[in-house]
C-alpha angles and dihedrals in degrees: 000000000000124000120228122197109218099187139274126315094244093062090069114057134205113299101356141116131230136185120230130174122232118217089267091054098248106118132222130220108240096195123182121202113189087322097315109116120209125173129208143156110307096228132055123248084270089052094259117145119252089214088112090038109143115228115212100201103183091062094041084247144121133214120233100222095203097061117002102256129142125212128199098239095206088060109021093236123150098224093209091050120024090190084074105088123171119194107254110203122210117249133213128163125232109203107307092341137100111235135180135179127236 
């Protein structure tokens, strides 16, 4: 496994979401959700990128804005179809920085 450095926490503020490409040029979502960073594919299960993906912050989600569906993001589950799965990556922090593993 190989780890990738996303950036520095502070690049991704509270309860947003940001694209970053991995090496391979797929991205990955960074989502923060009132400081707590999660990671996940970068594209929903039709190929649409997350980067206008709405983070409901109050339920730990985020809403897919091409078609409405929300996804746990501690398990990278689509709630209305469980069938749905997103690859959720661990997360750890090195110093100040974001890393994941691949």
């Amino acid at each position: 496994m190989e780890n990738i450095r996303l950036g520095r926490v502070e690049d991704f503020p509270a309860n947003t979401c940001r694209l970053v490409p991995l090496p391979n040029g797929e991205p990955v979502a960074v989502i923060n959700v009132d400081g707590d960073i999660h990671v996940l594919e970068g594209r929903c299960a039709q190929g649409h990128s997350f980067e206008h993906i709405t983070v409901i912050a109050s339920e730990g989600r985020v809403l897919c804005p091409w078609h409405g569906w929300e996804l746990d993001l501690e398990r990278g589950v689509c709630l209305s179809n469980p069938d749905c799965l997103r690859k959720v990556f661990p997360v750890r922090f090195d110093r100040d920085e974001v890393v994941i593993a691949c």
